[in-house]
VOVEXLO-546271 format. One line per field, with one value per residue (C-alpha): residue number from 0; x, y, z. Coordinates in nm, 3 decimals. Example, Ala and Ser with C-alpha at 12.3 -4.5 7.8 and 13.67 -1.06 7.14 Angstrom:
% residues 2
seq (0,1);
px (1.230,1.367);
py (-0.450,-0.106);
pz (0.780,0.714);
This chain:
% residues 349
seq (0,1,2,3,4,5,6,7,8,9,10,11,12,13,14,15,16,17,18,19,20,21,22,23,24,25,26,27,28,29,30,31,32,33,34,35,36,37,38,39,40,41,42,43,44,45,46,47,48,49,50,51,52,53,54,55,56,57,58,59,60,61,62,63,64,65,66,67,68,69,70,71,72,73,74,75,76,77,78,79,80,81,82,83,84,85,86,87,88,89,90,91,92,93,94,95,96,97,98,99,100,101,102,103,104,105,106,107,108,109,110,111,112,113,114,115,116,117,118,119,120,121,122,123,124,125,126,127,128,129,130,131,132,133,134,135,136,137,138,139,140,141,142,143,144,145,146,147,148,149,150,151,152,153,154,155,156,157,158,159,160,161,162,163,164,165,166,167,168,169,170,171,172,173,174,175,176,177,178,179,180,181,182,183,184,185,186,187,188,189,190,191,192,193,194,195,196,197,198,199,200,201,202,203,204,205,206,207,208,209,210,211,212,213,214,215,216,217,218,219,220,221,222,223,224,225,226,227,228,229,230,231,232,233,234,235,236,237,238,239,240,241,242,243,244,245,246,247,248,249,250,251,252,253,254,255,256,257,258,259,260,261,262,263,264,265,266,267,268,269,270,271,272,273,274,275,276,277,278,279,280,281,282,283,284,285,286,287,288,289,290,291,292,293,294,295,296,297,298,299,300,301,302,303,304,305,306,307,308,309,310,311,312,313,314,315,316,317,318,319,320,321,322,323,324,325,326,327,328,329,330,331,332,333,334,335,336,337,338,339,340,341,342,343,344,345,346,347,348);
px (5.978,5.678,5.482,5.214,4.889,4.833,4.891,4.584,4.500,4.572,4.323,4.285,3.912,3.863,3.728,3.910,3.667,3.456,3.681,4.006,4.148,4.093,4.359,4.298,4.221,4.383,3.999,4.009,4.323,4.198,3.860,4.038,4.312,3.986,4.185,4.141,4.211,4.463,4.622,4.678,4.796,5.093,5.206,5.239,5.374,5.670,5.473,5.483,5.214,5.107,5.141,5.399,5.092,4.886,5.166,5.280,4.947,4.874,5.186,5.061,4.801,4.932,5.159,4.922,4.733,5.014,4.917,5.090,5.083,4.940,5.233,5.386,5.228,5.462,5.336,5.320,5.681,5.953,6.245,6.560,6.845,7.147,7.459,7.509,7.313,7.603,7.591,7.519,7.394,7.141,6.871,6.898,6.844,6.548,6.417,6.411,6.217,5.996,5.866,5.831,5.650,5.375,5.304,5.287,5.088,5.328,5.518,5.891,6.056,6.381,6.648,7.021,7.177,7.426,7.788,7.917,7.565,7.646,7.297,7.255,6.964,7.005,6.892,6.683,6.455,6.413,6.302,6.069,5.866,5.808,5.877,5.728,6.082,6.411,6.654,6.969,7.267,7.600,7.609,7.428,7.679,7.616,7.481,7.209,7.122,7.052,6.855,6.614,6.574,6.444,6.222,6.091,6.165,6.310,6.603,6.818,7.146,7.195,7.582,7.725,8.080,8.155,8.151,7.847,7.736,7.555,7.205,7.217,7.033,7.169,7.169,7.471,7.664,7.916,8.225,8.464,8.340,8.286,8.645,8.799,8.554,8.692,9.056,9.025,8.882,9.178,9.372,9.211,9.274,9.650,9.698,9.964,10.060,9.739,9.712,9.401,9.262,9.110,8.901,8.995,9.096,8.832,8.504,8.449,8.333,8.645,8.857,8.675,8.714,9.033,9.098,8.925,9.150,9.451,9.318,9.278,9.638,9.703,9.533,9.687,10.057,10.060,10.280,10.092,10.328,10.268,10.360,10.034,9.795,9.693,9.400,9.217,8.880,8.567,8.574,8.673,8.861,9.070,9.069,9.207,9.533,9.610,9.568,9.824,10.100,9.997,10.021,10.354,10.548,10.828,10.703,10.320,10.008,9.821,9.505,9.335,9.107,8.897,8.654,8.412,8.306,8.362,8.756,8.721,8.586,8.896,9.167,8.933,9.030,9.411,9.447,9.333,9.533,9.860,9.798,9.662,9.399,9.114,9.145,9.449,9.692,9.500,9.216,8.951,8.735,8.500,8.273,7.882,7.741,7.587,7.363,7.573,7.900,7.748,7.726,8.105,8.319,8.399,8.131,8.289,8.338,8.221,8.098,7.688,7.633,7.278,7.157,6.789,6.733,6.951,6.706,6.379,6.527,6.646,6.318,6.067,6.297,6.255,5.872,5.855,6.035,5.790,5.551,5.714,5.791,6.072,6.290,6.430,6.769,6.945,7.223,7.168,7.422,7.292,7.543,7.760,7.798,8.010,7.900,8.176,8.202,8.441,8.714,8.870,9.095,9.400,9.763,9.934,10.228);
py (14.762,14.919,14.952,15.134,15.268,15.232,15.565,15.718,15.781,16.117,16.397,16.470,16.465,16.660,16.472,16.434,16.292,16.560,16.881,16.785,17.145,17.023,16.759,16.360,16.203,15.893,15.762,15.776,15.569,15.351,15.331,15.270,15.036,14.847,14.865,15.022,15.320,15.216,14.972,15.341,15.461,15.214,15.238,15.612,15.590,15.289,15.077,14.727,14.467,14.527,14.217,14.361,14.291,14.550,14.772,14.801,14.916,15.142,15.332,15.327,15.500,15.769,15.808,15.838,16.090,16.285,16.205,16.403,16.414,16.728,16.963,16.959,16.712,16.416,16.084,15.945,15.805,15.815,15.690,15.505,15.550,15.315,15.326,14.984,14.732,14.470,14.608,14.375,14.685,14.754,14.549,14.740,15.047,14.941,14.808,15.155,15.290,15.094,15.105,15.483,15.424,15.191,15.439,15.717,15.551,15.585,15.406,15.328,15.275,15.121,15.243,15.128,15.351,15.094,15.235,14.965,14.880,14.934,15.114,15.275,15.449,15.785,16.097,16.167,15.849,15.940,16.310,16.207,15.954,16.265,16.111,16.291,16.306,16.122,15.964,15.910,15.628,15.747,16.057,16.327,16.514,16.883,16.864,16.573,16.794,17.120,16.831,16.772,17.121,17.267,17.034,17.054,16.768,16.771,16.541,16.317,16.201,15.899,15.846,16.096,16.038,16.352,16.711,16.855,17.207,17.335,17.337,16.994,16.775,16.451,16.184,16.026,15.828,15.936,15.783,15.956,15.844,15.456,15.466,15.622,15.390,15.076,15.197,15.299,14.947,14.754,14.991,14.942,14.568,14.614,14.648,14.875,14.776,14.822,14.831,14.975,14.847,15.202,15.271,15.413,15.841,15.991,15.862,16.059,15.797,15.670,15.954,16.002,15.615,15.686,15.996,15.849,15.587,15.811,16.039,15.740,15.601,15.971,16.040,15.728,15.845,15.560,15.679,15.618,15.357,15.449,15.069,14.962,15.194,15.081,15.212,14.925,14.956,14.807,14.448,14.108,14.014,14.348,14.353,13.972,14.124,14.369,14.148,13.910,14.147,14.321,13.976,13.842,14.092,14.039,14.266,14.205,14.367,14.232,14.390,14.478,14.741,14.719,15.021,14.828,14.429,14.312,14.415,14.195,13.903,13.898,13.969,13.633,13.447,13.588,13.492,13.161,13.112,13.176,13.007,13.233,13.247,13.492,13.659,13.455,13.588,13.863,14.096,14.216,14.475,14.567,14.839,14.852,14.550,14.359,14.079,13.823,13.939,13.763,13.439,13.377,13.226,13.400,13.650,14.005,14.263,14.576,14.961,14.914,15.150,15.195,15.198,15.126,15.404,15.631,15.508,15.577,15.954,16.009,15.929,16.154,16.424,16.357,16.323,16.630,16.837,16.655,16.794,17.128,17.185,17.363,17.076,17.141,17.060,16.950,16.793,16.476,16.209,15.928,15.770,15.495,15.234,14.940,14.602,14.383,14.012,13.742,13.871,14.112,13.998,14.137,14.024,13.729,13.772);
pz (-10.264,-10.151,-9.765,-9.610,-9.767,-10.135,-10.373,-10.456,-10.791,-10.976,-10.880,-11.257,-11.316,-11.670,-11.976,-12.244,-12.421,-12.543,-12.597,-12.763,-12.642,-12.312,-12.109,-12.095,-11.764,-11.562,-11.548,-11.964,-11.997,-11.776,-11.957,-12.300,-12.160,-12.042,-11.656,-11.339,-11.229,-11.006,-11.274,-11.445,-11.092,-11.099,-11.487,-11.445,-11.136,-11.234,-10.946,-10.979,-10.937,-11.359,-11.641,-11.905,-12.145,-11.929,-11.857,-12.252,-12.354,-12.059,-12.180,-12.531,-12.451,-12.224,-12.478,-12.744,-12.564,-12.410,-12.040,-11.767,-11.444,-11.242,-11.201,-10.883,-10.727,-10.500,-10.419,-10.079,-10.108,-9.960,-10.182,-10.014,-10.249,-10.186,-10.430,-10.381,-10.208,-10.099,-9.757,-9.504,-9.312,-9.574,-9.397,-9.074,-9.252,-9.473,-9.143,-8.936,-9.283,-9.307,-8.953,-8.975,-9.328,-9.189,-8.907,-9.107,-9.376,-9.693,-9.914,-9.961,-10.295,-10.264,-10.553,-10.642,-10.853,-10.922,-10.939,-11.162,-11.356,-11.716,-11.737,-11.405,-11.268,-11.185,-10.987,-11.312,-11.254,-10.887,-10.982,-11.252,-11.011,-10.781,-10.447,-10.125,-10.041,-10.066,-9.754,-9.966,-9.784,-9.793,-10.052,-10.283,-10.509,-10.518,-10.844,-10.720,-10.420,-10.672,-10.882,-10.588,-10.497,-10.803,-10.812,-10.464,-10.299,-9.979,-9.914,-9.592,-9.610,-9.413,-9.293,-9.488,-9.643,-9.687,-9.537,-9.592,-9.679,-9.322,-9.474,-9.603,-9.300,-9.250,-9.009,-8.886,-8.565,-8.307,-8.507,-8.302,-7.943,-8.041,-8.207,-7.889,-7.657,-7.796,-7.827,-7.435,-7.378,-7.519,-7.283,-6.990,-7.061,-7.028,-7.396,-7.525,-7.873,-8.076,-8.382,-8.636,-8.977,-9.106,-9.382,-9.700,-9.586,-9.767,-9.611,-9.367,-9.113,-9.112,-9.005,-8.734,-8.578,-8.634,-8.463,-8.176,-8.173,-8.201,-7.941,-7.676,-7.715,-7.658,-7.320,-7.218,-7.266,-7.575,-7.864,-8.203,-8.422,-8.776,-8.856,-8.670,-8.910,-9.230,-9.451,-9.650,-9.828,-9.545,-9.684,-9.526,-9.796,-9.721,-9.355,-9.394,-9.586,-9.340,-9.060,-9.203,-9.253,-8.880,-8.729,-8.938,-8.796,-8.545,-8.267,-8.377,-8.210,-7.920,-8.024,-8.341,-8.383,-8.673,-8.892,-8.920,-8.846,-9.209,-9.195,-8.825,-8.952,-9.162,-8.877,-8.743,-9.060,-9.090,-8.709,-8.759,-9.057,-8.882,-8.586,-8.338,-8.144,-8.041,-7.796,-7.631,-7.870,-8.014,-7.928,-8.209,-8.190,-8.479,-8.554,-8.666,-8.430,-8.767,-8.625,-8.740,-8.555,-8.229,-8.372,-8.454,-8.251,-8.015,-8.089,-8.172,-7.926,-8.139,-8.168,-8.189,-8.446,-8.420,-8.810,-8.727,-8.516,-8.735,-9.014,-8.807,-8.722,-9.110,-9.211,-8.974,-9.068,-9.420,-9.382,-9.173,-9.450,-9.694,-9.506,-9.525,-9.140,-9.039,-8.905,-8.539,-8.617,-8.926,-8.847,-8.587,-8.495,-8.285,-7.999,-8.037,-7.786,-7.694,-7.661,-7.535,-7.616,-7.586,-7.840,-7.599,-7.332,-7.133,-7.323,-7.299,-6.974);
């Protein structure tokens, strides 16, 4: 995927043509390809837009020749790397980058590296296309990160899952408040037995909703019942299991409080499923505000995480350390807040 203004071509102005001792140009690939310049432009650069007729003997030809790109030059790009792109979240991000991209007049390459792919692109394929710099969802490994730097190219993570070395800049959300803001909400309703669908332990996301949940039961004198904690991975399909042993039980929760709106759109479907109803006989409370989570019925009271703004400030840092500014802060987490709906309301009695 590709926005904002078109890649100029290589600066590489030598002939080849008359001194074999002496480098080929982009301008005499083109010329023997019988293409453009720009048609060059986009082979070299993995672009698409090219016939595979075009593209096959454009990279004949460099091939032939030994064409290489000036040393150390980036492209105008800035390259969004997703592990996966099931996320129903994935939109909002690609939707903050891409406004920054068209008003800064570059492009934006979107990559998957594809955890389960059986030929998976990797941190290799993103180094050799030479981005201006990379905003990475979720995760760089250590050895990634080293990958980037010693090649130059400055790097974002975007809702890291992880702790982070303190020179890695990221971009991230106040997990902790919106998990203790909707926790204290169900209180303030009356609420006392409430009950959490967490996220798997190690993202670090996760934790954090949950210690804000934990924390808000505390200040309200509410002991924490183990029983009503469970850790399931961020899915409906997931959230929809724990609900229905949460809801089964004798001395079952009047409130629900999920990590994230997937895992509540399954406490929906579990509630349903037994016979109860939202928010009459149980109160749900998600976390992300996904578009669609005001639609259902009732819509979802959730955490509005905001991922388009998060997007928009991941990428001007990225640009600006593309740029090679010295970036105010590193580290930036972007507030939470709650939006409340029709699924919360106080107990039954």
């Amino acid at each position: 995927m590709a926005s904002g203004a078109q890649e100029a071509p290589e600066a590489d102005e030598r002939n080849a043509g008359g001194d074999p001792r002496r480098p080929v140009t982009i301008a005499y690939i083109a010329e023997s390809a019988g293409v453009s310049v720009p048609t060059v432009s986009k082979v070299i650069n993995g672009r698409s837009g090219v016939s595979d007729d075009t593209r096959a003997r454009v990279e004949e030809l460099v091939n032939r020749h030994g064409y290489r790109k000036p040393p150390g030059s980036r492209n105008k790009v800035v390259e969004l790397v997703f592990r996966e792109l099931r996320s129903m979240w994935a939109v909002e991000i690609i939707r903050g980058v891409e406004r920054v991209a068209r008003e800064r007049r570059v492009g934006v390459m979107v990559s998957e590296f594809g955890l389960h792919d059986s030929n998976p692109m990797t941190m290799d394929d993103t180094v050799g296309r030479r981005p201006n710099c990379v905003l990475s969802v979720a995760q760089l490994s250590a050895a990634e990160r080293e990958q980037l730097s010693a090649k130059g190219i400055p790097f974002v993570v975007f809702d890291p899952t992880t702790e982070l070395p303190d020179d890695v800049p990221f971009v991230g959300a106040t997990n902790w408040r919106g998990g203790h803001a909707a926790t204290r909400h169900l209180i303030e309703l009356g609420h006392r037995r409430i009950a959490m669908i967490s996220g798997p332990d190690e993202v670090l996301c996760c934790r954090a909703r949950l210690a804000g949940y934990g924390s808000a039961l505390a200040e309200a004198g509410l002991a924490a019942d183990p029983g009503l904690v469970t850790r399931v991975p961020l899915t409906r399909e997931d959230g929809h299991a724990a609900a229905r042993a949460l809801l089964t039980r004798p001395d079952r929760p009047t409130a629900v409080f999920t990590a994230n709106d997937l895992q509540a759109l399954g406490v929906y479907q579990a509630a349903r499923e037994i016979g109860l109803s939202v928010p009459e006989d149980v109160s749900v409370v998600g976390f992300d505000d996904l578009p669609v989570v005001a639609w259902v019925d009732p819509p979802l009271t959730t955490v509005h995480q905001p991922l388009t703004e998060m997007a928009v400030a991941a990428t001007e840092l990225a640009l600006a350390l593309g740029r090679g500014e010295k970036a105010p802060q590193l580290g930036l987490e972007i507030a939470t807040t709650l939006v409340v709906r029709d699924s919360t309301a106080p107990p039954k009695g």
